[in-house]
C-alpha positions as CSV (number, residue, x, y, z in Angstrom):
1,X,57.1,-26.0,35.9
2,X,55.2,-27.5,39.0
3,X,55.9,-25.4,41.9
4,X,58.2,-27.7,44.2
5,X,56.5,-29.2,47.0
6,X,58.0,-29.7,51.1
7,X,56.7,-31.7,53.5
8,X,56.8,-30.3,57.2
9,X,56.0,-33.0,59.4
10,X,54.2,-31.7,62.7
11,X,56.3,-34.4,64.8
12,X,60.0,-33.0,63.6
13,X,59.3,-29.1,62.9
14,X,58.1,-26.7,65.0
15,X,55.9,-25.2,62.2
16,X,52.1,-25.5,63.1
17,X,51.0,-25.8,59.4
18,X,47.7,-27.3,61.0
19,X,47.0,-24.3,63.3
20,X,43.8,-22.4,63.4
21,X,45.7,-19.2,62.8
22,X,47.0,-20.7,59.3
23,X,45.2,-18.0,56.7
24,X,46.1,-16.1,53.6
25,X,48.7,-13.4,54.2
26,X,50.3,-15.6,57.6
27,X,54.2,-15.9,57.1
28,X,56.2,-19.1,57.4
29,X,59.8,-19.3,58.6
30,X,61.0,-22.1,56.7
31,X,62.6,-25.8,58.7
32,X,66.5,-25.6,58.0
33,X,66.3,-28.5,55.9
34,X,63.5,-26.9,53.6
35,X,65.9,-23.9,53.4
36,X,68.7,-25.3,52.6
37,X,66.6,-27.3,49.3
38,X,64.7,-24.6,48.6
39,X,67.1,-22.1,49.0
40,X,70.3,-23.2,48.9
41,X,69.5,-25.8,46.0
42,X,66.6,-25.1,44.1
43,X,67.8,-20.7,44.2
44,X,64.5,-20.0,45.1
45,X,64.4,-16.1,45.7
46,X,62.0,-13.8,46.3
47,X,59.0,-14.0,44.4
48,X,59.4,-17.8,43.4
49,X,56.7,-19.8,45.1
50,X,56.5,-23.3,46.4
51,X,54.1,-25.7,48.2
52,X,54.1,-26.6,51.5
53,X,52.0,-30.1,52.9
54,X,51.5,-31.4,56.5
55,X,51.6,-35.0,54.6
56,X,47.9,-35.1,55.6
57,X,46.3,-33.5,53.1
58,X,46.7,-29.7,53.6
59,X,48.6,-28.1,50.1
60,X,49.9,-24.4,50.8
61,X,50.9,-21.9,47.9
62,X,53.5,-19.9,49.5
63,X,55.7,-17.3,48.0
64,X,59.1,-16.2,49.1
65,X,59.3,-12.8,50.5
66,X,63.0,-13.1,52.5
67,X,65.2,-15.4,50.8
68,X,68.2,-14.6,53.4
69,X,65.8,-15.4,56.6
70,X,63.5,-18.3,54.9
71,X,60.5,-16.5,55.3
72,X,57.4,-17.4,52.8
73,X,54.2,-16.0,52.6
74,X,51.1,-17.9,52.4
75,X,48.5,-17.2,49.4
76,X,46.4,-19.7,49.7
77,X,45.8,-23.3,51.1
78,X,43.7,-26.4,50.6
79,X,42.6,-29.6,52.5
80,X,42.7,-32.8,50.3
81,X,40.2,-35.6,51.3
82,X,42.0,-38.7,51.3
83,X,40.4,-41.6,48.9
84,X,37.7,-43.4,49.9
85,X,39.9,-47.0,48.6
86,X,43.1,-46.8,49.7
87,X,46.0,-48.7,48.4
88,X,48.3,-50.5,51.0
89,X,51.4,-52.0,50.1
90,X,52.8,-55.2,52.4
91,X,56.6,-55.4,51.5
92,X,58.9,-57.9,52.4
93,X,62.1,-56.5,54.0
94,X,64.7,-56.8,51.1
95,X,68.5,-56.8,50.9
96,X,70.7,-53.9,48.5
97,X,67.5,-51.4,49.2
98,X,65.0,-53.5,46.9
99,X,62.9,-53.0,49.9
100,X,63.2,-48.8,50.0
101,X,63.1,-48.8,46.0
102,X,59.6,-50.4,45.6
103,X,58.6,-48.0,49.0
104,X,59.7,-45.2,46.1
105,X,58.2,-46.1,43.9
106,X,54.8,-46.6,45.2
107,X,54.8,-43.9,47.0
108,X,55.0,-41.8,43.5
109,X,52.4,-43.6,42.2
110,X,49.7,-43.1,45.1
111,X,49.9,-45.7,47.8
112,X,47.8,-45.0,50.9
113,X,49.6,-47.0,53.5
114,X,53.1,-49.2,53.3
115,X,53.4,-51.9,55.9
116,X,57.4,-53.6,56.5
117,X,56.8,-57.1,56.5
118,X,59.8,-59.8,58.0
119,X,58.8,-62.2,55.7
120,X,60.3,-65.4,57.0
121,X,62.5,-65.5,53.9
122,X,63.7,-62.2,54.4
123,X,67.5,-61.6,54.6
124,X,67.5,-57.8,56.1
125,X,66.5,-57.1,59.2
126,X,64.0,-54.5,60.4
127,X,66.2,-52.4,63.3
128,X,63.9,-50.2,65.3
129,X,64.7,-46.6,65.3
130,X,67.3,-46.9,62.0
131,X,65.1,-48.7,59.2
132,X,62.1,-47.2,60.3
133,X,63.8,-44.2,59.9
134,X,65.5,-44.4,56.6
135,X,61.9,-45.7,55.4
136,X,60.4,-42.7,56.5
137,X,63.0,-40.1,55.2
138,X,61.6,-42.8,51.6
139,X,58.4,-41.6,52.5
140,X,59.1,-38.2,52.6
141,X,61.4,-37.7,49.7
142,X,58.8,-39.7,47.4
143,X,56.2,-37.6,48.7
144,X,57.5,-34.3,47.8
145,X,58.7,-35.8,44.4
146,X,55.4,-36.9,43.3
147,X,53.9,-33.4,44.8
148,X,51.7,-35.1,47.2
149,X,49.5,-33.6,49.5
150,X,49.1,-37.0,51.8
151,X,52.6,-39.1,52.7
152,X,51.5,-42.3,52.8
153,X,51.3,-43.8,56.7
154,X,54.2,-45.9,57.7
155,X,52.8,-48.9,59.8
156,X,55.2,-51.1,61.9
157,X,57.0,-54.1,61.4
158,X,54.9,-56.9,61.3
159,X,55.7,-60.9,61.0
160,X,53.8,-63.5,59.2
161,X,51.6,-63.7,62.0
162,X,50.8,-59.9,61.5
163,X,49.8,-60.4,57.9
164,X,47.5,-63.3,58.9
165,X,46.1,-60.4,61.3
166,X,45.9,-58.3,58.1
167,X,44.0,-60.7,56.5
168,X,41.5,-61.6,58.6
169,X,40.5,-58.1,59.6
170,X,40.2,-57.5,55.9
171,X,37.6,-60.1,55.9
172,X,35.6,-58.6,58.5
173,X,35.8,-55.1,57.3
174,X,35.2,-55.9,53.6
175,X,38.8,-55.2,52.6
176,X,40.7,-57.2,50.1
177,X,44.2,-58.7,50.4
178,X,46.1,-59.7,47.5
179,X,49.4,-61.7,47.8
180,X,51.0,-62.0,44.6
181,X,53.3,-65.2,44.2
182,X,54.8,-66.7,40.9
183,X,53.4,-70.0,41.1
184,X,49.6,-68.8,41.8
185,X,46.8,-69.8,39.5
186,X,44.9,-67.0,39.8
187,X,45.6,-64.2,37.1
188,X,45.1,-60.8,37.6
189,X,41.7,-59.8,35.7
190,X,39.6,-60.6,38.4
191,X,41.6,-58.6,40.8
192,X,40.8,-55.5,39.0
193,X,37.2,-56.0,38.6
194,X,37.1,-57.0,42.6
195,X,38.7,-53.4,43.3
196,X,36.0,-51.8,40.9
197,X,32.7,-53.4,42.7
198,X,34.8,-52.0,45.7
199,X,35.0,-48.8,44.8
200,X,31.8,-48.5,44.3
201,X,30.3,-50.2,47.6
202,X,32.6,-47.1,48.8
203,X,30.7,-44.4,47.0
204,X,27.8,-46.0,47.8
205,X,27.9,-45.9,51.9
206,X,31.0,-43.7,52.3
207,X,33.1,-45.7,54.6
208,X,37.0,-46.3,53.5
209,X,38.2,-49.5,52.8
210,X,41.2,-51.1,51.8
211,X,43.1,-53.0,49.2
212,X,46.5,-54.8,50.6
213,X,49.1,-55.9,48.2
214,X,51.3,-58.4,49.4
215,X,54.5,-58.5,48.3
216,X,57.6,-61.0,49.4
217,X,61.3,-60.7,49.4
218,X,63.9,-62.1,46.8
219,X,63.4,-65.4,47.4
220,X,59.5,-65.4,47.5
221,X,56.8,-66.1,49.7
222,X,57.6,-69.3,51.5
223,X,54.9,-72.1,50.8
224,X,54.1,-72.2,54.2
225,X,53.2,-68.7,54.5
226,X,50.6,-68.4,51.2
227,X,49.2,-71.5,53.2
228,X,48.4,-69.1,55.6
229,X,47.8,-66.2,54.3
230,X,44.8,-67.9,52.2
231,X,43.3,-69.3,55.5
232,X,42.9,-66.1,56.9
233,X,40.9,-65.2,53.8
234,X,43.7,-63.5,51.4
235,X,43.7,-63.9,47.5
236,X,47.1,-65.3,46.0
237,X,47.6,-64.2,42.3
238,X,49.8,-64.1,39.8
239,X,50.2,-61.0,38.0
240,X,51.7,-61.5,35.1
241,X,54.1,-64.1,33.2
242,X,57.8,-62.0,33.9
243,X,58.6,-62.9,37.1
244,X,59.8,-59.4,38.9
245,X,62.1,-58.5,41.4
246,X,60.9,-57.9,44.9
247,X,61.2,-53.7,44.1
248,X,59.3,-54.3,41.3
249,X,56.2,-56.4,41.9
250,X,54.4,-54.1,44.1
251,X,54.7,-50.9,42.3
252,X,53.6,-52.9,39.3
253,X,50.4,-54.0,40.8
254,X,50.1,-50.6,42.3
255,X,50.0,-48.7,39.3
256,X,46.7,-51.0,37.9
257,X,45.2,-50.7,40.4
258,X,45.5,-46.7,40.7
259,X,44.5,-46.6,36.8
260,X,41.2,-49.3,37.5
261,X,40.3,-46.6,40.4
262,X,40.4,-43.7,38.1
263,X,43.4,-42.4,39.7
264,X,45.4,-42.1,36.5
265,X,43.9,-39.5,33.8
């Protein structure tokens, strides 16, 4: 079995996974929270290893030496480069968690960067300091189910206004935004084969770029909205003839685009 994996985040632990000090041998006195899985939960004991992750790319193998304290030893440790395409995920705020689900959901599957969007449809609302929180504590759950190395970036709230923002840097920086929406003509082939030439302009002169996947709430993208959104230079698609729920739409498109980029074996 895959050694279980805990994210220590450098803002809410005072464990400096990132110090210069970090080498093989160095012991680890575990968060309380991590403990109490790890521990209390999983009955790690001594001798049972686990992984721990900054959620930027460093990947520990530790090992528990005091089970009663928390204390691990580290064995080794790696930094992972992030991709050089990144998957973004533009979600609608949704009602009954539709919203967190699909934030789930992509995360395990490999998005790079998950934006809230107050679509102007949108029944929730985003509340400063409690959904951006319970997103986050998504983030970090996903994360650590799916045994990632890199938590995906949590962006702020951002209106339609903010997506038209989106859309036009995009078109500056060579980026690609696509909104999907049920009654688009567009079908998804070309989408993939867009991603592809951009992967590949990305090997080619190194610099990142980015693919943003639009996504609405549960009663879609209003018709003034795609208006605008394919002003500012975004591609409206449709992605397939099933016509999905707002948690599943995103994590849909997410998953071809992770298996086009080579991301799936």
């Amino acid at each position: 079995m895959t050694n279980p994996l805990y994210v220590i985040e450098p803002d809410h632990d005072d464990v400096p996974l990132n110090s210069d000090a970090l080498h093989a041998g160095w012991t680890i006195e575990l968060p309380a929270p991590v403990k109490r899985h790890a521990i209390g939960a999983m009955r790690l004991a001594a001798g049972d290893r686990l992984q721990l992750s900054d959620g930027q790319g460093l990947r520990i193998n530790a090992e528990i030496v005091d089970s009663g304290n928390g204390v691990a030893r580290v064995i080794d440790f790696i930094t992972e480069p992030r991709p050089v395409t990144r998957l973004a995920l533009v979600q609608a705020l949704a009602k009954t968690g539709h919203d967190t689900a699909a934030v789930d959901m992509a995360t395990q599957i490999g998005v790079d960067e998950v934006i809230p969007w107050q679509a102007e449809r949108s029944i929730a609302k985003w509340k400063a300091g409690k959904t951006d929180r319970r997103w986050n504590q998504t983030l970090v759950a996903a994360t650590e189910q799916s045994r990632r190395a890199w938590k995906p970036e949590l962006d702020e709230c951002v209106n339609g206004k903010g997506v038209v923002a989106i859309c036009r840097r995009a078109c500056v920086h060579g980026d690609l935004v696509v909104v999907l929406h049920q009654d688009a003509t567009t079908t998804w082939a070309g989408v993939e084969e867009r991603v592809a030439a951009m992967e590949q302009r990305c090997l080619d002169d190194g610099r990142p770029r980015s693919v943003y996947v639009v996504v609405g709430p549960e009663g879609g993208i209003g018709d003034d909205e795609i208006e605008r959104f394919t002003e500012a230079g975004a591609e409206v698609c449709v992605l397939g003839s099933n016509i999905m729920r707002a948690s599943t739409a995103g994590p849909v498109a997410l998953s071809l685009l992770a298996r086009a980029l080579g991301r799936f074996a």
